[in-house]
mmCIF file of the N, C-alpha and C atoms, coordinates in Angstrom:
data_MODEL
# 
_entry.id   MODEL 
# 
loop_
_atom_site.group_PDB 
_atom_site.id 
_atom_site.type_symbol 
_atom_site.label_atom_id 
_atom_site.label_alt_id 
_atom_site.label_comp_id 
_atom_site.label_asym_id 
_atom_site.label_entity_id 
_atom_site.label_seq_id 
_atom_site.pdbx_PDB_ins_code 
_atom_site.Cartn_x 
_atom_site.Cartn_y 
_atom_site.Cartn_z 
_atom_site.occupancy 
_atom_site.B_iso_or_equiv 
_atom_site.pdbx_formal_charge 
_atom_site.auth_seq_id 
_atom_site.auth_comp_id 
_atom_site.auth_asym_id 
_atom_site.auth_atom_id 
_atom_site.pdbx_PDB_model_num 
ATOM 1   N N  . UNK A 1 1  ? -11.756 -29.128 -60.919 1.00 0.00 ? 1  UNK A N  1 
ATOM 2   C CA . UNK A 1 1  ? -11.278 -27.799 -60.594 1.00 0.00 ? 1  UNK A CA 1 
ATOM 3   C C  . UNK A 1 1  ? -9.778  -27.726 -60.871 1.00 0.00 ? 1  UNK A C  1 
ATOM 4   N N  . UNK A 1 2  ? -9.671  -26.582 -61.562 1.00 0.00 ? 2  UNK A N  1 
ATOM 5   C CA . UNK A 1 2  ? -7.877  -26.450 -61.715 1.00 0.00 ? 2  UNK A CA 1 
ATOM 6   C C  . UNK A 1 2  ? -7.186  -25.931 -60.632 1.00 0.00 ? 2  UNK A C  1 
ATOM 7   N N  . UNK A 1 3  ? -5.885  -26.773 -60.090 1.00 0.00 ? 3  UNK A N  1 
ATOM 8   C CA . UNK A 1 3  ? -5.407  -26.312 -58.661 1.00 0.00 ? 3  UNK A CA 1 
ATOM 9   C C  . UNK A 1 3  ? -4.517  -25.301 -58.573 1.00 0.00 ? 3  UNK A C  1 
ATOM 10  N N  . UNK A 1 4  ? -4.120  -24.705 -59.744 1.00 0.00 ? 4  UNK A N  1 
ATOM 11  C CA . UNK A 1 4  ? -3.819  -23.456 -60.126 1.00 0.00 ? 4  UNK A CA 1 
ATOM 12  C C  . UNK A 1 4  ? -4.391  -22.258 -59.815 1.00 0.00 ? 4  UNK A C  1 
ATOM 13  N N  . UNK A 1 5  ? -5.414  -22.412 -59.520 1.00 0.00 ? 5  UNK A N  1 
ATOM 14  C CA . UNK A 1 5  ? -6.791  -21.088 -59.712 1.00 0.00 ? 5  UNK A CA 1 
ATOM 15  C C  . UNK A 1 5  ? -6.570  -21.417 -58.223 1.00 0.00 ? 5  UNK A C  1 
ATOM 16  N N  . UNK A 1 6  ? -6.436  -20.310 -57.866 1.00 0.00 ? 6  UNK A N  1 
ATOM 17  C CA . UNK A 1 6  ? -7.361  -20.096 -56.229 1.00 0.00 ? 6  UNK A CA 1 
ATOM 18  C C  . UNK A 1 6  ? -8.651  -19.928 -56.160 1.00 0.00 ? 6  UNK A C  1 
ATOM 19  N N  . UNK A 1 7  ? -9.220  -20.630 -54.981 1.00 0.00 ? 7  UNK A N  1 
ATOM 20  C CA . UNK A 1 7  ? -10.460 -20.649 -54.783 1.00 0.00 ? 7  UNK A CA 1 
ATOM 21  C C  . UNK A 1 7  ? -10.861 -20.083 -53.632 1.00 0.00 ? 7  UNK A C  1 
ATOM 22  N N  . UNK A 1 8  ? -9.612  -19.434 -52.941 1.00 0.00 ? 8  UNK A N  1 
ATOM 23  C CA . UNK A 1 8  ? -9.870  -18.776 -51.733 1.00 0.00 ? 8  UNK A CA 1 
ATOM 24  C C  . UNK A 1 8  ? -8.840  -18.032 -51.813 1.00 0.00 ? 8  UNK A C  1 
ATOM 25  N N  . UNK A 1 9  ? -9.420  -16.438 -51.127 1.00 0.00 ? 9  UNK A N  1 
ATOM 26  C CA . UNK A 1 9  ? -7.915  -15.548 -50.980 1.00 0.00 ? 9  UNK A CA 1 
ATOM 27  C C  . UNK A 1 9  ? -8.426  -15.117 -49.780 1.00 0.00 ? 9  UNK A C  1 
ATOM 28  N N  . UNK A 1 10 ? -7.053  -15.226 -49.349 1.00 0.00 ? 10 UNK A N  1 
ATOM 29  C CA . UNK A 1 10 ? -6.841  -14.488 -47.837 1.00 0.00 ? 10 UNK A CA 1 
ATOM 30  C C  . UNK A 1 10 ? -6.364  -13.368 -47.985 1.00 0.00 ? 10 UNK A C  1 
ATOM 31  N N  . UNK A 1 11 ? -6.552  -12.355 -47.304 1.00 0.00 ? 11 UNK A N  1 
ATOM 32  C CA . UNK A 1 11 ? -6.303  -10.659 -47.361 1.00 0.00 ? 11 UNK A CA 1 
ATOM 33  C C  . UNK A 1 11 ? -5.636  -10.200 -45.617 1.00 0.00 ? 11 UNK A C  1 
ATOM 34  N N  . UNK A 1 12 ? -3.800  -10.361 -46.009 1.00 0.00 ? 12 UNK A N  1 
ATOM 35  C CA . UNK A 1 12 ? -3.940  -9.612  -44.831 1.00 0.00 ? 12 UNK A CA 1 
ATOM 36  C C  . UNK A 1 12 ? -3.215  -8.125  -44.670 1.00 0.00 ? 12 UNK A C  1 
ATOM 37  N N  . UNK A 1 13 ? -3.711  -7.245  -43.840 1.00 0.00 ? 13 UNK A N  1 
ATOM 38  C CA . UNK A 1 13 ? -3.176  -5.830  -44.161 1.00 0.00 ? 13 UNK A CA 1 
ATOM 39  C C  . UNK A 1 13 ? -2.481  -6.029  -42.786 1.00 0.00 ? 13 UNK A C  1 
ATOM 40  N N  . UNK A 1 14 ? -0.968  -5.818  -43.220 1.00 0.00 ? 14 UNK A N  1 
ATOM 41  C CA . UNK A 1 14 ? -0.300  -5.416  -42.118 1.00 0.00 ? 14 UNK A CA 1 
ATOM 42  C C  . UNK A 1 14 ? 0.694   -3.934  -41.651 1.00 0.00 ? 14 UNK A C  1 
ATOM 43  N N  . UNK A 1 15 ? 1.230   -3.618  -40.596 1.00 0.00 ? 15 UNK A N  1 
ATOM 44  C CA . UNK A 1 15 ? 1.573   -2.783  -40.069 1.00 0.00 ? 15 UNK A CA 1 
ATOM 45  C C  . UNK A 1 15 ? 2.178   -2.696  -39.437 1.00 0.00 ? 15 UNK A C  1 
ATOM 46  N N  . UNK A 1 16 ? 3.555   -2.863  -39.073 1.00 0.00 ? 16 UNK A N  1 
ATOM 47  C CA . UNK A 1 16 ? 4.383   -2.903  -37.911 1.00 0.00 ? 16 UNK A CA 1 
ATOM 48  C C  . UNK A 1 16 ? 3.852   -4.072  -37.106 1.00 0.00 ? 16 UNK A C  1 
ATOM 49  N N  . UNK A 1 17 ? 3.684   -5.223  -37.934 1.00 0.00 ? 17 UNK A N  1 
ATOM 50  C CA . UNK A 1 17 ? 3.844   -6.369  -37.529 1.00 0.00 ? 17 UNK A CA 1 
ATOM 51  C C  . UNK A 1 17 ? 4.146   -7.616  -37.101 1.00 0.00 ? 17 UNK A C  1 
ATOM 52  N N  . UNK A 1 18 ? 5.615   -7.446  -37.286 1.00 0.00 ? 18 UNK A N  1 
ATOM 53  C CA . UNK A 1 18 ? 6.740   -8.422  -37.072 1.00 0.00 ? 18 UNK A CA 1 
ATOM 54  C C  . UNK A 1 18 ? 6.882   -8.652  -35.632 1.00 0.00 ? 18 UNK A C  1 
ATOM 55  N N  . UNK A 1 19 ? 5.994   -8.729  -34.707 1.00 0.00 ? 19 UNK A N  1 
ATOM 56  C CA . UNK A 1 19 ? 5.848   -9.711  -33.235 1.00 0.00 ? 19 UNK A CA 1 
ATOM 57  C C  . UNK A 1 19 ? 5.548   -10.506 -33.677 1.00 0.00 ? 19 UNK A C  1 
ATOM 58  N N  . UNK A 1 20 ? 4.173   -10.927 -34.463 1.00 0.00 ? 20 UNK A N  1 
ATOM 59  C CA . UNK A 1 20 ? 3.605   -12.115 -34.945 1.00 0.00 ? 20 UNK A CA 1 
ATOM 60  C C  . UNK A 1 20 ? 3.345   -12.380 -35.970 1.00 0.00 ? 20 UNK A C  1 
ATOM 61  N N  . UNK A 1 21 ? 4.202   -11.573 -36.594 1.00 0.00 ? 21 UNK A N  1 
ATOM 62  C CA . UNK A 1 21 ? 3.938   -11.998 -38.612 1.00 0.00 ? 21 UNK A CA 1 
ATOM 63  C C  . UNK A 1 21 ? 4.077   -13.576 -38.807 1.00 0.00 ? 21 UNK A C  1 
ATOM 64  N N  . UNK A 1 22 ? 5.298   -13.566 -38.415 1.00 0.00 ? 22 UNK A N  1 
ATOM 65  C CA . UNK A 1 22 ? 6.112   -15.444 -38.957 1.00 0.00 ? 22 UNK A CA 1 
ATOM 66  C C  . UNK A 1 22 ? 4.899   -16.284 -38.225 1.00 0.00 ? 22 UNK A C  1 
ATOM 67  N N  . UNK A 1 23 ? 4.593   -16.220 -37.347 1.00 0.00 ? 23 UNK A N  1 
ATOM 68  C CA . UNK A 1 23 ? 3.471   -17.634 -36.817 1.00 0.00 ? 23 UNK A CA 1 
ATOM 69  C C  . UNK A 1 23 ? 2.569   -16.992 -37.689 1.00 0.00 ? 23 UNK A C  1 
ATOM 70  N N  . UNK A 1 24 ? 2.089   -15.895 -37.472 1.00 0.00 ? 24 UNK A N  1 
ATOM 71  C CA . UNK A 1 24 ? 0.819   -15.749 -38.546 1.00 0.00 ? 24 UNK A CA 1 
ATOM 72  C C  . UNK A 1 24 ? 0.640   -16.665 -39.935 1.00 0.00 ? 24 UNK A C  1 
ATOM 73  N N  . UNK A 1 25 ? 1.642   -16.213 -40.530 1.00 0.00 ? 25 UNK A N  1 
ATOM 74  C CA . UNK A 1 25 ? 2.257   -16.668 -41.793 1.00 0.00 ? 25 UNK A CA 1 
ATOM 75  C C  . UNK A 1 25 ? 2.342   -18.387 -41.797 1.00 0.00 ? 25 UNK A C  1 
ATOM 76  N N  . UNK A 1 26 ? 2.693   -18.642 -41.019 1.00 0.00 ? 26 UNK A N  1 
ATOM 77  C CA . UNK A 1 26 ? 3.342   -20.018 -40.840 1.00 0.00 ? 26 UNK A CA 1 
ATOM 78  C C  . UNK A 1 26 ? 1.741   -21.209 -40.654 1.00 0.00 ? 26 UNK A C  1 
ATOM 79  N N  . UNK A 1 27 ? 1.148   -19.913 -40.016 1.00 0.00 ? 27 UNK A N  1 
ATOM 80  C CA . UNK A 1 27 ? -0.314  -21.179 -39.497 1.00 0.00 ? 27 UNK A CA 1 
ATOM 81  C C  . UNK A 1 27 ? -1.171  -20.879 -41.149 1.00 0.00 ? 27 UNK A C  1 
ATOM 82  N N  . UNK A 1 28 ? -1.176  -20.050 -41.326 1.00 0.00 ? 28 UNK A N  1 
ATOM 83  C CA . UNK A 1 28 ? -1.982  -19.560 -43.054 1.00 0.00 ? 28 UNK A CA 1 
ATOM 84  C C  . UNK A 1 28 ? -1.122  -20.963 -44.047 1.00 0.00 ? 28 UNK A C  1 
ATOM 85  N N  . UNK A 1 29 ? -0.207  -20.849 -44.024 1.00 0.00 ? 29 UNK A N  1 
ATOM 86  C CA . UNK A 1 29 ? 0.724   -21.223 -45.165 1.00 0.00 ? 29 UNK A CA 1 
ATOM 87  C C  . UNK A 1 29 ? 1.143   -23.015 -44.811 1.00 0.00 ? 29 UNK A C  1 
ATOM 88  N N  . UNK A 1 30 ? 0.468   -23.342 -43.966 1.00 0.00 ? 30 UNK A N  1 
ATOM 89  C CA . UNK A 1 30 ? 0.304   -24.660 -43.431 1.00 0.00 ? 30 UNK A CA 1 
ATOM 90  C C  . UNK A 1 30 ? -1.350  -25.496 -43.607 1.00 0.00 ? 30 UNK A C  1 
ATOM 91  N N  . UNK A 1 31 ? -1.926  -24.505 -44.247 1.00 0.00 ? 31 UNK A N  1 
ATOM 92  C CA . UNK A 1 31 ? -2.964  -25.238 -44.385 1.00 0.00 ? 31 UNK A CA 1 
ATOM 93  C C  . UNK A 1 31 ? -3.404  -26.144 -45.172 1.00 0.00 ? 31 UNK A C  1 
ATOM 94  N N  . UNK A 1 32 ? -4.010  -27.217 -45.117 1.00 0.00 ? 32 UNK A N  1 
ATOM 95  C CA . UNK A 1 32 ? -3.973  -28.706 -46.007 1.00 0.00 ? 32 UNK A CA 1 
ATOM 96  C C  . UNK A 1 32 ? -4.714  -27.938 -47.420 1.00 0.00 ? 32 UNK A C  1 
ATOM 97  N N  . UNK A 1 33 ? -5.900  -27.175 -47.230 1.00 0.00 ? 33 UNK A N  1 
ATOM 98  C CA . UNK A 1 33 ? -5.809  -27.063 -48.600 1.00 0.00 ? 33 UNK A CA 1 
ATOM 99  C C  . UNK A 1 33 ? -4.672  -26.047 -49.738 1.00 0.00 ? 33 UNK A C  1 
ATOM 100 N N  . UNK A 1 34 ? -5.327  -26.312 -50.452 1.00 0.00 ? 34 UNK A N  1 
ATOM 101 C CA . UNK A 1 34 ? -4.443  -25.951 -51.247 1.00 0.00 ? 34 UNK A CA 1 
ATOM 102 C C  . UNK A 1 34 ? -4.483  -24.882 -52.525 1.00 0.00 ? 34 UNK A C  1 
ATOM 103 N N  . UNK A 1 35 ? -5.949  -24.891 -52.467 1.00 0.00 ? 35 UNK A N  1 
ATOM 104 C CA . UNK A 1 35 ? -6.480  -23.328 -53.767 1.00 0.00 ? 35 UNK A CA 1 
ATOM 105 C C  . UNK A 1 35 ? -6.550  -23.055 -53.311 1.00 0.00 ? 35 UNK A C  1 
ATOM 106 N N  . UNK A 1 36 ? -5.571  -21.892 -52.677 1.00 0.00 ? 36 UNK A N  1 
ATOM 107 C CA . UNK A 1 36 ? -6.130  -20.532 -52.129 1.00 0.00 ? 36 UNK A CA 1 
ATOM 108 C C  . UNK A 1 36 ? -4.547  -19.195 -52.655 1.00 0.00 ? 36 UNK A C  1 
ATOM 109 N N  . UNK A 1 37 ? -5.031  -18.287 -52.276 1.00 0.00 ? 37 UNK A N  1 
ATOM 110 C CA . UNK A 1 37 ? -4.139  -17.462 -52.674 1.00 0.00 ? 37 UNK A CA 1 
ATOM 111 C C  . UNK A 1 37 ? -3.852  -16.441 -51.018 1.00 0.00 ? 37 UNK A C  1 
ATOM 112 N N  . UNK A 1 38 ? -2.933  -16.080 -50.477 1.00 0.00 ? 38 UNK A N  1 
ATOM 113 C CA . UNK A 1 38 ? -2.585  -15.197 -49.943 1.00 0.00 ? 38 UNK A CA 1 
ATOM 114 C C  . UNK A 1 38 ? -1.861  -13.894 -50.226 1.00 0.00 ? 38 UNK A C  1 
ATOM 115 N N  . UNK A 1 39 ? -2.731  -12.333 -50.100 1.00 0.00 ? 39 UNK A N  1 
ATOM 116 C CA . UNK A 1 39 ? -2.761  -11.159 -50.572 1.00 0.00 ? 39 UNK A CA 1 
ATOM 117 C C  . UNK A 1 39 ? -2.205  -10.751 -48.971 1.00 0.00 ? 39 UNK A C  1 
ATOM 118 N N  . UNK A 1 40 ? -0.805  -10.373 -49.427 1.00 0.00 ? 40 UNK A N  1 
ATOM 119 C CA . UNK A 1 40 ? -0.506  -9.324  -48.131 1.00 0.00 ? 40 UNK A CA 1 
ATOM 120 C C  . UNK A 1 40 ? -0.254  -8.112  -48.128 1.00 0.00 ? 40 UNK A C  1 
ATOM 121 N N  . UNK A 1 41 ? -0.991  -7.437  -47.576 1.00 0.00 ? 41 UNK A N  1 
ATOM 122 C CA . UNK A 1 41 ? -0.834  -5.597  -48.053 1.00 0.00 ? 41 UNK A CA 1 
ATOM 123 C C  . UNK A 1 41 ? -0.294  -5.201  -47.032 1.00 0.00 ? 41 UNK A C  1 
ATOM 124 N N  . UNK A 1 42 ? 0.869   -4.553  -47.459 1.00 0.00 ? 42 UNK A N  1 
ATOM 125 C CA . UNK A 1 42 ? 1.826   -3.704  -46.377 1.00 0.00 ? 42 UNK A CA 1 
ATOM 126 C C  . UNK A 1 42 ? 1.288   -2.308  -46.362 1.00 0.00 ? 42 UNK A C  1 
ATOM 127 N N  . UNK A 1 43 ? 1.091   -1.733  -45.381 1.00 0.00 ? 43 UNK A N  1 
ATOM 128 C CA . UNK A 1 43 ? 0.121   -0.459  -44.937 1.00 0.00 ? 43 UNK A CA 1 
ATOM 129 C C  . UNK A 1 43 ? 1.580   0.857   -44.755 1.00 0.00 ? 43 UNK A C  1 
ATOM 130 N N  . UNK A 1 44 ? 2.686   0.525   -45.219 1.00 0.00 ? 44 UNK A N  1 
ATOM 131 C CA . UNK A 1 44 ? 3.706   1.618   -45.008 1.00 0.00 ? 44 UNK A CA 1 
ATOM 132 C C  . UNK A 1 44 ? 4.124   1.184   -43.414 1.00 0.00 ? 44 UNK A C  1 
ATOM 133 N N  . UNK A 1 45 ? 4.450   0.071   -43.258 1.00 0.00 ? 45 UNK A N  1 
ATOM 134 C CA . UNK A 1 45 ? 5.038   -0.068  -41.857 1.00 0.00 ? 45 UNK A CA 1 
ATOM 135 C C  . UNK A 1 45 ? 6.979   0.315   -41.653 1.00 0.00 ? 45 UNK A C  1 
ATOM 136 N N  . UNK A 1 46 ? 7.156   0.561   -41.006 1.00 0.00 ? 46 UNK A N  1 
ATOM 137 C CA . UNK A 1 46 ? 8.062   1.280   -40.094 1.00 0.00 ? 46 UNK A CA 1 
ATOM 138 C C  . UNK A 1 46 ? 9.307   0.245   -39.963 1.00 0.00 ? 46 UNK A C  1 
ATOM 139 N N  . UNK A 1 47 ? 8.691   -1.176  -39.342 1.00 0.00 ? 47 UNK A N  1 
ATOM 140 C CA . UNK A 1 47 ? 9.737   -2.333  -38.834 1.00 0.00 ? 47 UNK A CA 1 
ATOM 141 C C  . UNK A 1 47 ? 10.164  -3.216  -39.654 1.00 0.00 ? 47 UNK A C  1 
ATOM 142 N N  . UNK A 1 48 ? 10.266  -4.227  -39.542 1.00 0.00 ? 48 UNK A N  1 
ATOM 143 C CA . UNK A 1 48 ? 11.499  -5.476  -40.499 1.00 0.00 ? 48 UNK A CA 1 
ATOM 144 C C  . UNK A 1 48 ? 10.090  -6.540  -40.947 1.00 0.00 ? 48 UNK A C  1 
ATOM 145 N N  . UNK A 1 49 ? 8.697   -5.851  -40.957 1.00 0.00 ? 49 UNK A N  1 
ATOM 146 C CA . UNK A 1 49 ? 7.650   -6.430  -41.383 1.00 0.00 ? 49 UNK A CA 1 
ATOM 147 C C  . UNK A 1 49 ? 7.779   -7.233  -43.022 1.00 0.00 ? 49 UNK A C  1 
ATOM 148 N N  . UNK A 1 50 ? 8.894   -5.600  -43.457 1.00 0.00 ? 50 UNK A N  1 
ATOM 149 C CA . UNK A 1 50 ? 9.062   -6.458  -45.107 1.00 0.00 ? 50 UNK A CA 1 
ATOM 150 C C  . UNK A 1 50 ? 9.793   -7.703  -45.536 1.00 0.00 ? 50 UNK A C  1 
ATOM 151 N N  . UNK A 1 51 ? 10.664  -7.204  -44.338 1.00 0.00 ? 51 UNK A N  1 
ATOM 152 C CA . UNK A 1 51 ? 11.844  -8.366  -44.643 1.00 0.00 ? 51 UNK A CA 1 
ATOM 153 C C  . UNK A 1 51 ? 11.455  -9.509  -44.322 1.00 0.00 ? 51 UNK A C  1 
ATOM 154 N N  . UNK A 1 52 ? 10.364  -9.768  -43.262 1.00 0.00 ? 52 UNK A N  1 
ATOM 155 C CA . UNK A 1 52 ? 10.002  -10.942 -42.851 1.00 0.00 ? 52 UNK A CA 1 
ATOM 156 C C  . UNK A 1 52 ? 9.513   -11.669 -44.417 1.00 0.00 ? 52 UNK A C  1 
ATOM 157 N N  . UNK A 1 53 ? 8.439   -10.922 -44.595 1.00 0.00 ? 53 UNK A N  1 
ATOM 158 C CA . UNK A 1 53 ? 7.198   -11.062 -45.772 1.00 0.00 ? 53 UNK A CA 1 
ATOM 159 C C  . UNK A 1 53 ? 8.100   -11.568 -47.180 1.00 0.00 ? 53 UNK A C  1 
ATOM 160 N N  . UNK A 1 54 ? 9.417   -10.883 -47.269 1.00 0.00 ? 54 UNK A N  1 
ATOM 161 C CA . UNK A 1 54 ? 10.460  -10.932 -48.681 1.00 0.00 ? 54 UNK A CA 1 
ATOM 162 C C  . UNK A 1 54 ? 11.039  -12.782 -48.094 1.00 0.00 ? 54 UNK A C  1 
ATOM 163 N N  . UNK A 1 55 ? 11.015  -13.038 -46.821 1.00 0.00 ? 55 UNK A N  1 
ATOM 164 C CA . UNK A 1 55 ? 11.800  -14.175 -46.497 1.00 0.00 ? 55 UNK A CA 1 
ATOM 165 C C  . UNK A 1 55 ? 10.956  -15.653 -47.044 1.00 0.00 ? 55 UNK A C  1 
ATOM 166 N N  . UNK A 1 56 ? 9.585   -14.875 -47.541 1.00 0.00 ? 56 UNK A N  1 
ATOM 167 C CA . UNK A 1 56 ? 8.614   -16.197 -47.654 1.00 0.00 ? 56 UNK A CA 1 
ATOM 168 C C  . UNK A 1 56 ? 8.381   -16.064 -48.902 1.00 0.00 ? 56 UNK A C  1 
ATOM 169 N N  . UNK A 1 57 ? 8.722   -17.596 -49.474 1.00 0.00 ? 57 UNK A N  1 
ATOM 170 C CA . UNK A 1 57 ? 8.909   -17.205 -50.983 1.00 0.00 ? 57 UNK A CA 1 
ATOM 171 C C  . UNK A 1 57 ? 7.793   -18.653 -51.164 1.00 0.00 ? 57 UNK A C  1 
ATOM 172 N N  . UNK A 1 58 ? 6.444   -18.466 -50.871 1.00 0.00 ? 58 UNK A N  1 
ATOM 173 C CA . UNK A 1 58 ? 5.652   -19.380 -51.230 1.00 0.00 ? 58 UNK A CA 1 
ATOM 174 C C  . UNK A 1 58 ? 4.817   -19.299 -52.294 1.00 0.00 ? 58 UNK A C  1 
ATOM 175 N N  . UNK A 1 59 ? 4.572   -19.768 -53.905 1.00 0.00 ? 59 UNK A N  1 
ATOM 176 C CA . UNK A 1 59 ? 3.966   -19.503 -54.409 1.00 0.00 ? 59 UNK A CA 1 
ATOM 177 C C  . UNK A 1 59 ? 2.693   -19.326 -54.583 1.00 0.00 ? 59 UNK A C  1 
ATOM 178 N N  . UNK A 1 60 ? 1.896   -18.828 -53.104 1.00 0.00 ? 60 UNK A N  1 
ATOM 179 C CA . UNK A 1 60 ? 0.783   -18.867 -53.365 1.00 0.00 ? 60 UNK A CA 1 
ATOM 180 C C  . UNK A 1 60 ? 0.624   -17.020 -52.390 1.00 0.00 ? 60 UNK A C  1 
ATOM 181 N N  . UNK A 1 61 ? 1.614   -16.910 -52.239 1.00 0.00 ? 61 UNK A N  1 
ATOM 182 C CA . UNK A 1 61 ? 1.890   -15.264 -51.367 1.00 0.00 ? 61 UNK A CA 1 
ATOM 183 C C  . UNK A 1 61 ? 1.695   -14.735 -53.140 1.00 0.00 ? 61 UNK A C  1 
ATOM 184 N N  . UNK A 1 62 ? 1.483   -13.554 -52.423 1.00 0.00 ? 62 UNK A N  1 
ATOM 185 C CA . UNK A 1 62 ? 1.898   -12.046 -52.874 1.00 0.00 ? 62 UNK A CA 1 
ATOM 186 C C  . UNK A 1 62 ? 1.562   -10.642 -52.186 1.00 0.00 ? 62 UNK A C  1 
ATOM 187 N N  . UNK A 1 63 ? 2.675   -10.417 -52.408 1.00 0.00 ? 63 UNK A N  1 
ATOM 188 C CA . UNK A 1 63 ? 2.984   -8.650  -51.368 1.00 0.00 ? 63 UNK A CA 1 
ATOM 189 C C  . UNK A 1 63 ? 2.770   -7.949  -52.377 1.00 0.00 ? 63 UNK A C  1 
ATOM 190 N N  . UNK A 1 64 ? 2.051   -6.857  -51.938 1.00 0.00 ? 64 UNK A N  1 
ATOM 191 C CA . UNK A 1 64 ? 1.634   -5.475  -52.078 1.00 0.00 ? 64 UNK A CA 1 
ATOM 192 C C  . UNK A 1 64 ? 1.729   -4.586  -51.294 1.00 0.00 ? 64 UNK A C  1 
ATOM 193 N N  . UNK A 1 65 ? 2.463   -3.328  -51.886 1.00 0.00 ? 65 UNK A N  1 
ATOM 194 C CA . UNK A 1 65 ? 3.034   -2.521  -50.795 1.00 0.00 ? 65 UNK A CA 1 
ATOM 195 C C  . UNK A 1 65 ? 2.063   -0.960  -50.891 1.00 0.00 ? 65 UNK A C  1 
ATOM 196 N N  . UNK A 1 66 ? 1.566   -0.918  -50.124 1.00 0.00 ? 66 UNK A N  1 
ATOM 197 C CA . UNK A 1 66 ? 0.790   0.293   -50.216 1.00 0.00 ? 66 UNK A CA 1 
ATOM 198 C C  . UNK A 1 66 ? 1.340   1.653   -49.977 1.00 0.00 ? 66 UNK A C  1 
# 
C-alpha cells in the first residue's frame, strides 16, 4: 500500500468550536496510524475556530471553508 494515499478520512464539520478544537485535533492527529486524511469543514463560524485550524500545519489536514 502507498503511504501517501489515505486510506481513511476523517470529516469534521465545525462551528464555533474553539473550546475543544485543539484537544480534538490533537487526539485525531496523534494517531499511530498513518493513511488517513483529515477533512475539516468550517460551517461559517463566528470565533478564532480558523485561527486555531490555520495554526495546524499537518500534512495530512485540510480546511475547507464553507
Amino acid at each position: 500500500m502507498n503511504k501517501h494515499v489515505p486510506s481513511i478520512s476523517v470529516c469534521m464539520v465545525t462551528y464555533n468550536a474553539s473550546t475543544f478544537l485543539r484537544e480534538c485535533l490533537d487526539s485525531i492527529l496523534s494517531q499511530t496510524i498513518s493513511a488517513y486524511e483529515l477533512l475539516l469543514v468550517d460551517d461559517g463560524t463566528t470565533d478564532d475556530t480558523v485561527e486555531i485550524i490555520s495554526s495546524y500545519q499537518a500534512r495530512r489536514t485540510r480546511h475547507l471553508h464553507n
